[in-house]
N, C-alpha and C positions, 0 to 999 in steps of 0.2 A: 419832673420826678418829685420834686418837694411839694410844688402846689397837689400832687395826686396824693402823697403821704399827709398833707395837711389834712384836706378833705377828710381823708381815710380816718384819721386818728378823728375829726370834730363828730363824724358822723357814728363811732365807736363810744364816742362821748358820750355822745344825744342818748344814743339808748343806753349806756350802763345807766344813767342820769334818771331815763323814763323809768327803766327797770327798778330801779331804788326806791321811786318813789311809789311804787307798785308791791313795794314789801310792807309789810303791817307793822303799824307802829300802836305801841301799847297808848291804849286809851281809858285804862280803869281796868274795876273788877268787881263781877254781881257778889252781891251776900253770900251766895257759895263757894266763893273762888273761881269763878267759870272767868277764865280774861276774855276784854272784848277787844278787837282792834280797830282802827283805822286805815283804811284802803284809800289812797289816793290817785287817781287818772286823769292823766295829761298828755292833750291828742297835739296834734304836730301843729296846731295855730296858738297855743298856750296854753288855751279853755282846762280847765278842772272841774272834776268832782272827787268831796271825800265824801267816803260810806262806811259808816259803823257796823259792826256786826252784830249789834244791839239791835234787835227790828230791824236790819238792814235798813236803818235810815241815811238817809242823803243830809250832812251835816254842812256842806259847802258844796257851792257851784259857784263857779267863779266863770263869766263868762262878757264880754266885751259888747259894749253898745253900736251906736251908729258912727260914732266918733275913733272907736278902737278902745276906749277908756274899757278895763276891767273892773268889775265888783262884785262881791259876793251878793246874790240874787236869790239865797233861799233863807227861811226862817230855822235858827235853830241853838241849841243852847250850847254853852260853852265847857261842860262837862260829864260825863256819868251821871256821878248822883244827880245834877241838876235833869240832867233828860228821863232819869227816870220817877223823877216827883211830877214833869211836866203828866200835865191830859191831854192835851192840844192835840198828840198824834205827828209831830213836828218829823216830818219826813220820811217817814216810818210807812213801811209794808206792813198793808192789811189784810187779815183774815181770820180764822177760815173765810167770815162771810165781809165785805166791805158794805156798808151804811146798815139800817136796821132793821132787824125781824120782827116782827110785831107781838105784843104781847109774851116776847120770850120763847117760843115754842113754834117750831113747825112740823107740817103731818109731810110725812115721802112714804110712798107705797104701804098709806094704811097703816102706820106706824108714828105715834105723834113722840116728838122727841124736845122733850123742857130742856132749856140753855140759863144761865145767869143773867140774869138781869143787872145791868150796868145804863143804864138810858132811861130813869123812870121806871114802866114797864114793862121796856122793851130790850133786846141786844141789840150795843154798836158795837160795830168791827170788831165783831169775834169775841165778844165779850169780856169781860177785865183782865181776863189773861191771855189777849189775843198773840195773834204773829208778831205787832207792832212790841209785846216787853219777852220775846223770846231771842237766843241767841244762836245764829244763823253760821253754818260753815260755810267757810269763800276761800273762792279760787281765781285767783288772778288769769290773763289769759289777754290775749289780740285778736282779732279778727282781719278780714281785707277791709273794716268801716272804720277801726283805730281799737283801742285798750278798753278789753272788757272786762266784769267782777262777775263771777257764778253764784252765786247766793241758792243753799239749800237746805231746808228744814222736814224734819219728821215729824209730823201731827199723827200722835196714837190715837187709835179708834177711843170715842168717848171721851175723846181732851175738850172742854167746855162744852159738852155737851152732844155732840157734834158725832155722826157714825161712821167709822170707815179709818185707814189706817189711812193717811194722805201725805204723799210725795211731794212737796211745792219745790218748786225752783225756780230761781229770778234771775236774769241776765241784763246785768247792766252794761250798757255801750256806749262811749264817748268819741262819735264820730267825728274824723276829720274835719268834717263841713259845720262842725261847735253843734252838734243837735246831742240831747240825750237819750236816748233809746233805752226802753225796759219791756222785757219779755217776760209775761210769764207762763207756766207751763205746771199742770197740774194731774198726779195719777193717782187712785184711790184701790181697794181693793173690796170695797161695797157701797151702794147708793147711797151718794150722802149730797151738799151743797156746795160752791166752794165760788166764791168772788174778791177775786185778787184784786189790789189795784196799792197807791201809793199817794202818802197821802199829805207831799211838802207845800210850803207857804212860799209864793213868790214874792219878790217886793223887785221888781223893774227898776226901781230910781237904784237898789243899791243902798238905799238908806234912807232916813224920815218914814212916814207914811204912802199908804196907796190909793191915798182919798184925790189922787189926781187920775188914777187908771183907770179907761176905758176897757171892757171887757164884749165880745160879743160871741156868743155861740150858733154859730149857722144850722140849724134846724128848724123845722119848720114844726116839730110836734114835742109836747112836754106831757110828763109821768105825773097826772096829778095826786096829790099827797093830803092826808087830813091834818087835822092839827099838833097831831102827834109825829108827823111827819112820816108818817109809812103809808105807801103807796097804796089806792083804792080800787085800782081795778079797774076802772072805766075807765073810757074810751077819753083819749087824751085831745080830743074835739071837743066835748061834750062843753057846754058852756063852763066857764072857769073864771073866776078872776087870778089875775096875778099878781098879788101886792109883792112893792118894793122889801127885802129882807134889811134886818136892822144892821147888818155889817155892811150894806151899800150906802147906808144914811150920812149925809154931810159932803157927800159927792160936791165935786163943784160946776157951776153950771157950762153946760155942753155950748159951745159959742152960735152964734143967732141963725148963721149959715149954716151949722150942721143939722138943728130942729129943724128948720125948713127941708132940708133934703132930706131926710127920713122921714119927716110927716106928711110931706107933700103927698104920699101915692095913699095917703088912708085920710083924706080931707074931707072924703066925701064915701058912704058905703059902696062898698066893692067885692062881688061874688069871687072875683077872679083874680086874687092874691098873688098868680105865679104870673099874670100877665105884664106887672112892673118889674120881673127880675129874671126875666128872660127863662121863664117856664123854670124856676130851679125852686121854687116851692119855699124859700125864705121868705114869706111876708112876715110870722108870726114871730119870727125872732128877730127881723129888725123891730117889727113895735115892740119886743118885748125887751129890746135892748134901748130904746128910744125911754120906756115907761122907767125900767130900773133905775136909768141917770136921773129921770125927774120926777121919782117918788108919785106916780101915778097909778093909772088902773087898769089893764087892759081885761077886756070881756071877748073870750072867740067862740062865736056860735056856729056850729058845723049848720051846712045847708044839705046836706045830703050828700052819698055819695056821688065824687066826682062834678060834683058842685063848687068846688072851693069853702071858702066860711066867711062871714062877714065879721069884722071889725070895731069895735067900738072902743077909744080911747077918750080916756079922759086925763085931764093937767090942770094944775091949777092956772087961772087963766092969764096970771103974768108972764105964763111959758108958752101958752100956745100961739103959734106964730102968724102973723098977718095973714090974711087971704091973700095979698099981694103980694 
């Protein structure tokens, strides 16, 4: 009977414990008075995430390696005013539109509609006074995956630009099984644009730099972009190069046996890219992941359809690896 009232009362604990930390704690205050808070969620393995109401940024995630060690794993500042002098975008929900519009203006159903210029001369995310410096109502909540946050904002018709009165809503989830989960969900009351997404810095080690991380995106096809970086339209076959970005530079060198296994299957031209990965159409993102660690060039030239594409990579030649 005492072991079941133990239980009873730890497990009464636990949750007044999770519940508290799931109430908002004052985090500052905008130029108008508007408070922002602090939400914090802790699923049943430890794992954390805080969320500001500021841009519903993601300010801490505290999540456990391979060892079980915890560390805080996202990029982000240490106060209000500071987060809101940052540009970076540092965890922050983006919109109306996430990455940028070109030239400032787009045309929807014959109607061309000018936005602010914040990128050059273009809009990024939503432009200067996007979703990311707005202040979001939250609602705490659980789900059967662990401890969720609701995050909801009103964008008036004509806010940056932008047409349509627009409903966003963000559901943040901190599953059981340590994963993050974010939903969004978006309703308008006339044709307008709307690309959500979220937009925190990872750092894996937990601290120092991430000039040791390997990154690979499994896809087989890329949006290519001009030098202004807004998308062109063609066909993302179409002959390209892909130079290394100046944030991957100083990487350090991929070990002798990894070049080998990633360049081995493009040593030689090859129409048929999915035939070394088991028909799953990755060829063009391991070379593209092969080229980014070692500051190279990849060139993919479509062969037509249902041809495949051929291949041609270049390294500098201290990198590229034996015939043998």
């Amino acid at each position: 009977m005492k072991a079941t009232l133990a239980l009873a009362a730890t497990l009464m604990l636990s949750a007044l414990t999770t519940w508290s930390q799931m109430k908002p704690q004052p985090y500052g205050k905008m130029p108008d008075g508007t408070a922002v808070s602090l939400y914090t969620l802790t699923n049943t393995k430890g794992m954390q995430v805080g969320i500001i109401t500021y841009g519903g940024a993601i300010v801490k995630l505290t999540a456990p390696d391979s060892s079980g060690k915890f560390a805080d794993i996202v990029l982000a500042t240490d106060d209000l005013d500071s987060m809101r002098k940052q540009d970076a975008f540092f965890g922050a929900l983006i919109g109306r539109y996430g990455n940028r519009i070109g030239h400032a203006q787009f045309t929807l159903d014959g109607k061309t509609y000018k936005l602010p210029a914040n990128n050059g001369p273009n809009t990024l995310h939503g432009g200067p006074n996007g979703f990311d410096k707005r202040v979001w109502k939250a609602k705490p909540g659980k789900s059967g995956d662990g401890p969720t946050l609701t995050l909801t904002y009103i964008s008036q018709d004509g806010e940056e630009g932008f047409p349509g009165k627009l409903n966003a809503k963000v559901v943040y989830t901190l599953t059981n099984n340590n994963e993050l989960k974010i939903d969004y969900t978006a309703t308008t009351n006339k044709p307008t644009v709307v690309n959500l997404t979220n937009h925190a810095y990872f750092n894996l080690a937990g601290e120092g730099d991430i000039l040791g991380h390997q990154v690979m995106i499994a896809a087989d096809r890329f949006t290519p972009v001009d030098d202004g970086l807004i998308p062109t339209g063609g066909s993302d076959y179409h002959a390209r190069e892909i130079k290394d970005h100046a944030m991957l530079g100083g990487s350090p060198p991929v070990p002798p046996d990894t070049i080998a296994r990633l360049f081995q299957p493009f040593t030689q031209a090859d129409t048929s890219t999915t035939r070394h990965f088991g028909g799953t159409g990755l060829g063009l993102s391991i070379v593209r992941r092969l080229v980014e660690l070692h500051r190279g060039v990849v060139v993919a030239r479509s062969a037509g359809a249902g041809q495949g594409s051929t291949f041609t990579v270049t390294l500098p030649i201290s990198q590229v690896p034996s015939p043998d």
